[in-house]
MARTORMAR-907566 format. One record per residue (C-alpha): residue in three letters; x, y, z. Coordinates in pm, whole numbers, padded with zeros to 5 digits. Example, Ala and Ser with C-alpha at 12.3 -4.5 7.8 and 13.67 -1.06 7.14 Angstrom:
! MARTORMAR-907566
r resn ALA, c1 01230, c2 -00450, c3 00780
r resn SER, c1 01367, c2 -00106, c3 00714
//
This chain:
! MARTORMAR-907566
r resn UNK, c1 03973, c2 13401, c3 06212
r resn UNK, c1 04084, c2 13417, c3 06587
r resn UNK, c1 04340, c2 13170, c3 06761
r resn UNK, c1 04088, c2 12908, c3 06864
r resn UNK, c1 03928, c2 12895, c3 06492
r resn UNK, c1 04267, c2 12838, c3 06347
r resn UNK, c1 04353, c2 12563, c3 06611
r resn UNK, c1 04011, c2 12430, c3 06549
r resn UNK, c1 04070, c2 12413, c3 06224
r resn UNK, c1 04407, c2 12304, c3 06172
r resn UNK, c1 04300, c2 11974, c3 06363
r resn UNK, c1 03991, c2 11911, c3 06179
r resn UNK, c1 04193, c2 11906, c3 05892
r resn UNK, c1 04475, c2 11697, c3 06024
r resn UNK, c1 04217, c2 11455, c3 06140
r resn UNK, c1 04053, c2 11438, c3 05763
r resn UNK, c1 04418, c2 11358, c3 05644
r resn UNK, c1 04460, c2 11078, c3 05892
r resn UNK, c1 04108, c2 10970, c3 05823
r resn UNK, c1 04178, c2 10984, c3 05412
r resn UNK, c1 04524, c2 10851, c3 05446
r resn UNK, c1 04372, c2 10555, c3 05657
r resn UNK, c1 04105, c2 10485, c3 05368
r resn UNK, c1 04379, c2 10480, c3 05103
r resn UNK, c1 04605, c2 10239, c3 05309
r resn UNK, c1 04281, c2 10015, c3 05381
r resn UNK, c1 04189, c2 10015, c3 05007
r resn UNK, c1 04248, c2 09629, c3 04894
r resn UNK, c1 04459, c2 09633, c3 04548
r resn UNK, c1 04517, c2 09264, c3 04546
r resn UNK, c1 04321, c2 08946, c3 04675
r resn UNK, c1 04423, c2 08595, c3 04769
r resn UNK, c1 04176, c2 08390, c3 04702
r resn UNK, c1 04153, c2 08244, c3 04381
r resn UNK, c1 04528, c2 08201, c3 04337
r resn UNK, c1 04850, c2 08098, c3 04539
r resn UNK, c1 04984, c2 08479, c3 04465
r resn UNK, c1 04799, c2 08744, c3 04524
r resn UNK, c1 04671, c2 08898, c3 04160
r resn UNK, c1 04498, c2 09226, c3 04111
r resn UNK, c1 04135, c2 09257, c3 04243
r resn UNK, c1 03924, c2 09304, c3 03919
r resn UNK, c1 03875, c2 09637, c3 03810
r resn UNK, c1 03566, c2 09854, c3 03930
r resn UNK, c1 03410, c2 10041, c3 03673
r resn UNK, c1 03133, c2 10321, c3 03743
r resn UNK, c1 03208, c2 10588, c3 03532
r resn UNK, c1 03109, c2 10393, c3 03193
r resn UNK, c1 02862, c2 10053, c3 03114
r resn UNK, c1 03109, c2 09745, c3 03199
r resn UNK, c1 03222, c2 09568, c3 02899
r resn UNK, c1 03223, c2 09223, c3 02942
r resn UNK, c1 03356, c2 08965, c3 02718
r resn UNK, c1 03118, c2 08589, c3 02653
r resn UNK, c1 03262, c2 08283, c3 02521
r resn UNK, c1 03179, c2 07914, c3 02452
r resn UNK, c1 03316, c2 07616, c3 02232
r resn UNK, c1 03006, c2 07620, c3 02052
r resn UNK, c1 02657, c2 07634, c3 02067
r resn UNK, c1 02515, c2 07318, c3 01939
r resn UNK, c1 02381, c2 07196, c3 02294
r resn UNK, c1 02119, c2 07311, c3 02437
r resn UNK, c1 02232, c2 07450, c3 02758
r resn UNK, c1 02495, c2 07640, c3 02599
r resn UNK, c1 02200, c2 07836, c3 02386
r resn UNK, c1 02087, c2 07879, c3 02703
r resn UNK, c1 02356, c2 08021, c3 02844
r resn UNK, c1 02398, c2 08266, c3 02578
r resn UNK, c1 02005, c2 08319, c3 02570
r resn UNK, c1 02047, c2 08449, c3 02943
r resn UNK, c1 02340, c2 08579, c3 02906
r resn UNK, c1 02254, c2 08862, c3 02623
r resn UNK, c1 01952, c2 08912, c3 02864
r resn UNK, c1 02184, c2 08993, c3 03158
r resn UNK, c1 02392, c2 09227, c3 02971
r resn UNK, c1 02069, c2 09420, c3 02800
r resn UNK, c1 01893, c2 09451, c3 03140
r resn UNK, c1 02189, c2 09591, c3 03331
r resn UNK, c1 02300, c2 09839, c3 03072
r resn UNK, c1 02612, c2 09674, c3 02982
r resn UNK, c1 02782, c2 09626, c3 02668
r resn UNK, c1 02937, c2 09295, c3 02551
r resn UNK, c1 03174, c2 09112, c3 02259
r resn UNK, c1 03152, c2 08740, c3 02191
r resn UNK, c1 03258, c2 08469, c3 02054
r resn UNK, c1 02998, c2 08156, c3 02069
r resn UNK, c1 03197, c2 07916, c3 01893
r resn UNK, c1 03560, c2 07844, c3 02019
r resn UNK, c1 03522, c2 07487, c3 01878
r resn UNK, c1 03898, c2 07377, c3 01986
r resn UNK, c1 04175, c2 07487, c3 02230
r resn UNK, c1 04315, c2 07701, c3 01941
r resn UNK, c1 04038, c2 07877, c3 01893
r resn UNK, c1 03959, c2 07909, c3 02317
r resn UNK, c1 04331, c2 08052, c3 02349
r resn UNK, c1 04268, c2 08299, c3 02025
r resn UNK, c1 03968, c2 08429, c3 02156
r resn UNK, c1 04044, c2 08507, c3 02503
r resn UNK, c1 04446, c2 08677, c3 02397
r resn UNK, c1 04160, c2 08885, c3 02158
r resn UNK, c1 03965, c2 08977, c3 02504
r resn UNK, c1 04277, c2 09047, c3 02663
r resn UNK, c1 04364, c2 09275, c3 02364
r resn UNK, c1 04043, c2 09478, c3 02348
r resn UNK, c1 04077, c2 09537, c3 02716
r resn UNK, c1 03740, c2 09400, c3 02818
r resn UNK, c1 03640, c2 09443, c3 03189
r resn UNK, c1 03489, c2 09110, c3 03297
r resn UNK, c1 03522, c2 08774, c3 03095
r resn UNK, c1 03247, c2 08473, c3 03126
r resn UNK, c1 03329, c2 08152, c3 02970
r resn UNK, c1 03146, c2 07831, c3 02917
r resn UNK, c1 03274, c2 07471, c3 02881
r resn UNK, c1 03614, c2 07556, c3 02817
r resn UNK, c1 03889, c2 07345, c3 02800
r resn UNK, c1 04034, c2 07541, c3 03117
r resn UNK, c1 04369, c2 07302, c3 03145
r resn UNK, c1 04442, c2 07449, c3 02801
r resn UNK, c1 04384, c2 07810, c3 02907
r resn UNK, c1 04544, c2 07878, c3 03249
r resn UNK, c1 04810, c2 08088, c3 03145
r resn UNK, c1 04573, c2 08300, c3 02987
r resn UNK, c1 04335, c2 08331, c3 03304
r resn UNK, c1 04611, c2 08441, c3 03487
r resn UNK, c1 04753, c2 08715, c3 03223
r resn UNK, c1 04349, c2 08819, c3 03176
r resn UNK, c1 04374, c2 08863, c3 03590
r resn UNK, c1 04714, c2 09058, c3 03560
r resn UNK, c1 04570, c2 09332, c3 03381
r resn UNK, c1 04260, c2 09358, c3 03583
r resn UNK, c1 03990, c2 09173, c3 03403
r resn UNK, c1 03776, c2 08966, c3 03611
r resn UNK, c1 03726, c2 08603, c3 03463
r resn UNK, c1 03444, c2 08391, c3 03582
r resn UNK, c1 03305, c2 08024, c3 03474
r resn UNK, c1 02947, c2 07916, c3 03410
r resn UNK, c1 02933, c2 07468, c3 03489
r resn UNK, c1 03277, c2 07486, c3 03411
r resn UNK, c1 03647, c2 07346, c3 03617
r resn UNK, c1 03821, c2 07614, c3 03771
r resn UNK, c1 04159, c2 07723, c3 03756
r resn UNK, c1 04400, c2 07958, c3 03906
r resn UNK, c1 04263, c2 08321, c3 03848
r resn UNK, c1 03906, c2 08216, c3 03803
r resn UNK, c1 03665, c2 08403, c3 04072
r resn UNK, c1 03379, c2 08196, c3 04004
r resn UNK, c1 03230, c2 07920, c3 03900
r resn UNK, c1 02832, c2 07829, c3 03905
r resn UNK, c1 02687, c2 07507, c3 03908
r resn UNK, c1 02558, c2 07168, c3 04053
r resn UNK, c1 02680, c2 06946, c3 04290
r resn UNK, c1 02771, c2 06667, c3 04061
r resn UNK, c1 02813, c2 06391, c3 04276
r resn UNK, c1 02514, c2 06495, c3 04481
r resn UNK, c1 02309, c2 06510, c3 04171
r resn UNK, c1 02451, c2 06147, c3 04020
r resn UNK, c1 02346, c2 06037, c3 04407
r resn UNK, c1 01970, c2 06145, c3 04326
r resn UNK, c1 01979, c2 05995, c3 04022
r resn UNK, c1 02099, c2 05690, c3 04181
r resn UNK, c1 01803, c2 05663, c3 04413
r resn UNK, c1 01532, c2 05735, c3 04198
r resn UNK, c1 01685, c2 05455, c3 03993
r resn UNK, c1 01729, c2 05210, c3 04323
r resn UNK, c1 01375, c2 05283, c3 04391
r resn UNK, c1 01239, c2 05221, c3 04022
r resn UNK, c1 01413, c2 04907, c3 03997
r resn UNK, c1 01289, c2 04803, c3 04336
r resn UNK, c1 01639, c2 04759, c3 04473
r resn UNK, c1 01685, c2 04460, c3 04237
r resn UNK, c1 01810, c2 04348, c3 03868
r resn UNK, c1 02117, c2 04425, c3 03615
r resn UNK, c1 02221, c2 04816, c3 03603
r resn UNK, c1 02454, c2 04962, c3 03304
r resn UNK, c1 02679, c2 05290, c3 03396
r resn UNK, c1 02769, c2 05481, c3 03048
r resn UNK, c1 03050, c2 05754, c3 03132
r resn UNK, c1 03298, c2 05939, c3 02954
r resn UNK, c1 03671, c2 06046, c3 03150
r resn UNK, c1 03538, c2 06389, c3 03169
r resn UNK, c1 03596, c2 06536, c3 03537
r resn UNK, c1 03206, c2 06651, c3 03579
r resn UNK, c1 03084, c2 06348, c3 03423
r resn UNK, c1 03297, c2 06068, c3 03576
r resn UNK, c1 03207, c2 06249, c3 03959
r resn UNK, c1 02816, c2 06206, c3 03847
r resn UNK, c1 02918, c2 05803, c3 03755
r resn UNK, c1 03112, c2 05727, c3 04060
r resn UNK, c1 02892, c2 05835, c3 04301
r resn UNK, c1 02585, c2 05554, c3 04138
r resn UNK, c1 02857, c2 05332, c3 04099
r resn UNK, c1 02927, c2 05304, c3 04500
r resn UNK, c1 02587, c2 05358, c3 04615
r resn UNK, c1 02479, c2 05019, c3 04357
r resn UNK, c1 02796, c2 04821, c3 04436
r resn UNK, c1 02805, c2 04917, c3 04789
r resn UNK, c1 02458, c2 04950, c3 04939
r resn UNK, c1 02172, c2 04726, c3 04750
r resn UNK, c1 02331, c2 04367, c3 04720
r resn UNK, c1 02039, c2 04276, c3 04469
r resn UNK, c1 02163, c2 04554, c3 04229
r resn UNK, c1 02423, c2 04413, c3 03953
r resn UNK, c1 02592, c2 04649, c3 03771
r resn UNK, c1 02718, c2 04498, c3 03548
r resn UNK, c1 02909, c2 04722, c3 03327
r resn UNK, c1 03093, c2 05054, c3 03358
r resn UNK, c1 03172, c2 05188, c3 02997
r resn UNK, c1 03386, c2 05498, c3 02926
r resn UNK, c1 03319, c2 05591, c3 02585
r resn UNK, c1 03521, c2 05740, c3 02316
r resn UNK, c1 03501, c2 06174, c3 02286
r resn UNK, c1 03422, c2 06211, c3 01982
r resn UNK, c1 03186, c2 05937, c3 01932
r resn UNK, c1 03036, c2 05824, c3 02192
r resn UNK, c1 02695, c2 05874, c3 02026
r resn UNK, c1 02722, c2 05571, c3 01811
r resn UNK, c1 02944, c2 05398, c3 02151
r resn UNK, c1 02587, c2 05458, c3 02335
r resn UNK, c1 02409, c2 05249, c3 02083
r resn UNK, c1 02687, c2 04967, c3 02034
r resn UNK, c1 02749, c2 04928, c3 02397
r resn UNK, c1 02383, c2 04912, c3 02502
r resn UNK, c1 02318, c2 04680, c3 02205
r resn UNK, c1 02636, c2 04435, c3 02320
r resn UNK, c1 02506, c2 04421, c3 02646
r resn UNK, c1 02128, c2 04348, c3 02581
r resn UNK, c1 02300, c2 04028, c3 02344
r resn UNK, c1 02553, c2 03936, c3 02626
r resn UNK, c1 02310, c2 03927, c3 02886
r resn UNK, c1 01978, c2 03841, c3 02670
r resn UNK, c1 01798, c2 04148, c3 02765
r resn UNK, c1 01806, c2 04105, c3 03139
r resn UNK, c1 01910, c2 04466, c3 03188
r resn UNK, c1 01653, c2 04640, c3 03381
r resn UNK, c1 01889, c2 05025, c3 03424
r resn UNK, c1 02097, c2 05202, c3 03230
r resn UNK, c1 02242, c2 05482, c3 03395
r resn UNK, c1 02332, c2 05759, c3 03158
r resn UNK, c1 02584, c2 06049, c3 03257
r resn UNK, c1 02404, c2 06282, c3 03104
r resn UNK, c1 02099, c2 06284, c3 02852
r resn UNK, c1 02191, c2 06204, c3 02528
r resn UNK, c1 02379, c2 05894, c3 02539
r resn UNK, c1 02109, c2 05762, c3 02743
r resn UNK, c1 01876, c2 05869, c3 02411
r resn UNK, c1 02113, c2 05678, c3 02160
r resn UNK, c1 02095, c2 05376, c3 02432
r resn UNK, c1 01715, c2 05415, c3 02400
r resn UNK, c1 01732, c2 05359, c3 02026
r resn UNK, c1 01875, c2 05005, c3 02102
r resn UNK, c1 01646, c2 04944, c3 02362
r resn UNK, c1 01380, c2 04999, c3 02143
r resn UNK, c1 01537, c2 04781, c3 01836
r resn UNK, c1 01570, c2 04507, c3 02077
r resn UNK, c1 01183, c2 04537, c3 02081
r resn UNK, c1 01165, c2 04611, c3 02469
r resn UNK, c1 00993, c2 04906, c3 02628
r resn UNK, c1 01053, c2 05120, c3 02963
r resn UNK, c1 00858, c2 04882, c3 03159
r resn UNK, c1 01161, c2 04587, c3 03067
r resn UNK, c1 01447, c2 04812, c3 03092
r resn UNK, c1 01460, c2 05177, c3 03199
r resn UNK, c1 01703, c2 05506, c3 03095
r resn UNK, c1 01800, c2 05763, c3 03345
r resn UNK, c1 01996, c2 06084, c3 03210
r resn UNK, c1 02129, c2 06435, c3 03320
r resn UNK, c1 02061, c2 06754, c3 03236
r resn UNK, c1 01752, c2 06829, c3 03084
r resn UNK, c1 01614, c2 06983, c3 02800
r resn UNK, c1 01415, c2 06933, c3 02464
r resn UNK, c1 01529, c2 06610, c3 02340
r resn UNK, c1 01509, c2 06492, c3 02706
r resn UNK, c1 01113, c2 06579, c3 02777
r resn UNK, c1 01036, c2 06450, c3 02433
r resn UNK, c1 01160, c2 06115, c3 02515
r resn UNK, c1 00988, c2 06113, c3 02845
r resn UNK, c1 00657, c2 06244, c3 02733
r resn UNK, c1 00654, c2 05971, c3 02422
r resn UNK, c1 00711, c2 05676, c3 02637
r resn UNK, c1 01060, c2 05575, c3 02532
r resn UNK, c1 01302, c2 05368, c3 02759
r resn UNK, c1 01444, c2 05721, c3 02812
r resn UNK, c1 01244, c2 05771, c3 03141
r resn UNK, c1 01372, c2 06042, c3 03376
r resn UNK, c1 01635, c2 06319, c3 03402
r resn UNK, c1 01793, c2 06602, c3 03640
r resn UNK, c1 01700, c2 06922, c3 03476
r resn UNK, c1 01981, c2 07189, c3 03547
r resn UNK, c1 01934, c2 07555, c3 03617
r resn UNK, c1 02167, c2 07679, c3 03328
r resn UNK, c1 01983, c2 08052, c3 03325
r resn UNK, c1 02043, c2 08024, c3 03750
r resn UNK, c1 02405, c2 07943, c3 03729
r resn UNK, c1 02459, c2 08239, c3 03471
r resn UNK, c1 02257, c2 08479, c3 03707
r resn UNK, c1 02510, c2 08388, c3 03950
r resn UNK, c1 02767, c2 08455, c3 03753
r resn UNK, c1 02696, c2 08838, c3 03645
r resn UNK, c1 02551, c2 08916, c3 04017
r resn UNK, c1 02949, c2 08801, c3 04111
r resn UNK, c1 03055, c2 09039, c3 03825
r resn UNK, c1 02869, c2 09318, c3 03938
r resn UNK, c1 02958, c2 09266, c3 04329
r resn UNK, c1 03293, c2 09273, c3 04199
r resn UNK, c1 03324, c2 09507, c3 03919
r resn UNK, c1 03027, c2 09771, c3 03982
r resn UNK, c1 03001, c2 09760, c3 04385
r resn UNK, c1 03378, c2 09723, c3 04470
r resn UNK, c1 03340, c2 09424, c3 04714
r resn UNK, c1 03692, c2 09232, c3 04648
r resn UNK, c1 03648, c2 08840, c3 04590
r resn UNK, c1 03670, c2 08677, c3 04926
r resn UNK, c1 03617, c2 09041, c3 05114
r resn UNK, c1 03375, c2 09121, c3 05390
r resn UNK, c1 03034, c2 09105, c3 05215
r resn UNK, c1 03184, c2 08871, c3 04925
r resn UNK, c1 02943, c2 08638, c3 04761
r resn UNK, c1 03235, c2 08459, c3 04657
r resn UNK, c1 03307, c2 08124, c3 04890
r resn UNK, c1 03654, c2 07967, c3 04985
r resn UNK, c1 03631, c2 07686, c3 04763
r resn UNK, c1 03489, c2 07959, c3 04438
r resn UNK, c1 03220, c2 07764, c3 04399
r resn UNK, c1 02837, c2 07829, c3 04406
r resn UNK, c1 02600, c2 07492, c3 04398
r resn UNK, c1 02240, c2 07536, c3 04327
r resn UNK, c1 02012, c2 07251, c3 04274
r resn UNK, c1 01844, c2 07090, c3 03975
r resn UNK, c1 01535, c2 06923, c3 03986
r resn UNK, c1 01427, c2 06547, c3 03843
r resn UNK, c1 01213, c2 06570, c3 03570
r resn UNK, c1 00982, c2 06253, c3 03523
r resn UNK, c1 00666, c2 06161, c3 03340
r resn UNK, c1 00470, c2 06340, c3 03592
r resn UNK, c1 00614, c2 06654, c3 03578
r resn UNK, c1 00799, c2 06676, c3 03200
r resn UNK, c1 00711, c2 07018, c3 03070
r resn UNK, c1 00523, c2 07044, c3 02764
r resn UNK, c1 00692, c2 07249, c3 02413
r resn UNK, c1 00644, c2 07636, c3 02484
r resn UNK, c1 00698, c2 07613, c3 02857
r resn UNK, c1 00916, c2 07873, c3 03002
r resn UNK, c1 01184, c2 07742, c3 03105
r resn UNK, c1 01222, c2 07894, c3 03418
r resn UNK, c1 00840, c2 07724, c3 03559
r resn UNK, c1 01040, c2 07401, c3 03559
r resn UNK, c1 01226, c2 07494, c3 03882
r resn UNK, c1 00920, c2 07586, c3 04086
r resn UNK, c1 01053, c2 07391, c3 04371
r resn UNK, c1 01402, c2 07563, c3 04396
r resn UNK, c1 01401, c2 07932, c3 04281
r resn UNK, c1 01114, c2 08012, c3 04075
r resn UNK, c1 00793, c2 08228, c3 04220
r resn UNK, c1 00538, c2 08311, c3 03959
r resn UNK, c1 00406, c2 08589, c3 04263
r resn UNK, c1 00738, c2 08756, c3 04251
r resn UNK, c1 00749, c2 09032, c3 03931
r resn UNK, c1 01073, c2 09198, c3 03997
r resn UNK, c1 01300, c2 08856, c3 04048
r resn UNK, c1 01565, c2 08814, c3 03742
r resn UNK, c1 01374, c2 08540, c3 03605
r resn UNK, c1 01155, c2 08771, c3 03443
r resn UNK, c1 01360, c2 08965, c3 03278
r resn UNK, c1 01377, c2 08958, c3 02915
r resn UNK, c1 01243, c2 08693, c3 02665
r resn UNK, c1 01366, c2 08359, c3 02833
r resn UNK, c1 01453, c2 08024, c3 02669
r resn UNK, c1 01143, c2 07807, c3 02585
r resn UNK, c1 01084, c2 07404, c3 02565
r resn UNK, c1 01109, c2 07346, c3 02237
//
């Protein structure tokens, strides 16, 4: 090798160790946006299938069986491999089951209507070590990358004005709530629209009622205030579905039907459409995207964990506020699915396109209406 060669080549390497040593500077270890501190950006795995860790408090509603419906067919379709625990009835239980995540070392953790006040110390130690957490229609917290779901007081403001139009801007209107942050922000945002904007609307009552129990408080508060008011009600705003169903059973005993008094509810789902197709009081409802909001959820998980794009980097998915919203649609008696009906058809006029074979909604063997 002559005297030029060896220059040459001494600063073609010296310029690859700048270059490399540049890279590794660059690399981001830590982000900043889902905490005050900075914590650890979630691990990247490639080398391996990502082990991710699901949890709920329980599966006896239907959009958590949902959830974990779409959720096994997430982890099956991208080659991943999983550990659960579907049934975290109590904060005992959420705390036990996420130290046993932290334990086994899982990548990635996705949780479902958790009691997150309960758990934030354990979000943050899950973070510490590297583990991504995420949330599926659930609060955030400190350490939490993501969270998918509706805009809740844009969705109670919907609801509101398919009500206002039903009623014909006119008559007494019921509110039935619980203190629950998601459900109060769906309440509030009828409750101003009513009392502020249609002066012929009454509402007439605002009920919290009691967790548990507010099954039988639907019924007994709908029944007080068809006595109290002799059956001039002509809305009862439900926060979600089924206390608007146990309200419909009263409706019903008082020997009225949905053309004297109506029901409107949130959510969607079996019990739901089989109100509305029957003809109870129970007469229309905002049908959420549960299998959408998980999507979300594991397409953060695998920007994060699989592709190396830091939350809240250049080419993050991953907003400011950690928050995705995606919209729900109102399900009446002219469009209430039948049983069988996939459930992804329902949302036609957001994300689903029967034309489109290769879109995630097709993957797998997804919920049905039962």
């Amino acid at each position: 090798m002559n005297s030029k060669s060896i220059k040459l080549f001494v600063v073609t390497l010296l310029i690859s160790v700048f270059a490399f040593g540049v890279v590794a500077v660059a690399a981001q270890t830590t982000e900043s946006i889902t905490a005050p501190v900075p914590l650890p950006v979630p691990r990247v795995v490639t080398d391996r299938p990502l082990l991710v860790g699901i949890l709920s408090s329980g599966l006896t509603s239907e959009s958590a069986q949902r959830n974990w419906i779409h959720a096994q067919i997430e982890v099956a379709k991208r080659g991943w491999k999983m550990v659960s625990n579907v049934d975290a009835t109590t904060t005992e239980l959420q705390r036990a089951s996420i130290e046993n995540l932290i334990n086994q070392d899982v990548d990635a953790i996705l949780l479902w209507y958790y009691t997150m006040e309960g758990n934030k110390d354990l979000i943050l130690k899950a973070r510490e070590k590297g583990i991504g957490v995420y949330c599926l229609d659930t609060e955030l917290r400190d350490g939490v990358i993501i969270n998918a779901t509706q805009g809740n007081g844009t969705v109670g403001a919907a609801v509101a004005h398919y009500g206002v139009d039903r009623a014909k801007e006119k008559g007494n209107v019921l509110i039935l709530s619980i203190v629950t942050h998601i459900l109060r922000i769906r309440c509030f945002a009828a409750q101003g629209m009513i009392e502020n904007e249609w002066p012929a609307l009454n509402l007439v009552g605002f009920e919290n009622m009691p967790v548990p129990g507010w099954e039988k408080a639907a019924f007994d508060i709908t029944q007080n205030y068809l006595t109290k008011y002799n059956n001039d009600i002509q809305w009862i705003f439900a926060g979600w579905d089924t206390p608007g169903i146990f309200a419909a059973r009263a409706v019903e005993e008082a020997g009225l039907t949905r053309e004297d008094l109506f029901i409107t509810g949130i959510d969607g789902g079996t019990q739901a459409y089989a109100e509305i197709r029957k003809g109870s009081p129970f007469t229309a409802t905002m049908s959420q995207p549960f299998e959408q909001y998980c999507h979300i959820c594991f397409e953060a998980i695998d920007e994060a964990q699989i592709k190396g794009i830091a939350p809240g980097a250049p080419g993050s998915m991953i907003p400011p506020s950690r928050t995705i919203y995606v919209l729900p649609v109102m399900t009446t008696p002219e469009n209430v699915p039948e049983p069988g009906t996939n459930i992804h058809t329902l949302f036609a006029a957001t994300y689903y396109d029967p034309n489109n074979k290769d879109a995630w909604y097709t993957w797998g063997d997804p919920y049905k209406v039962q």
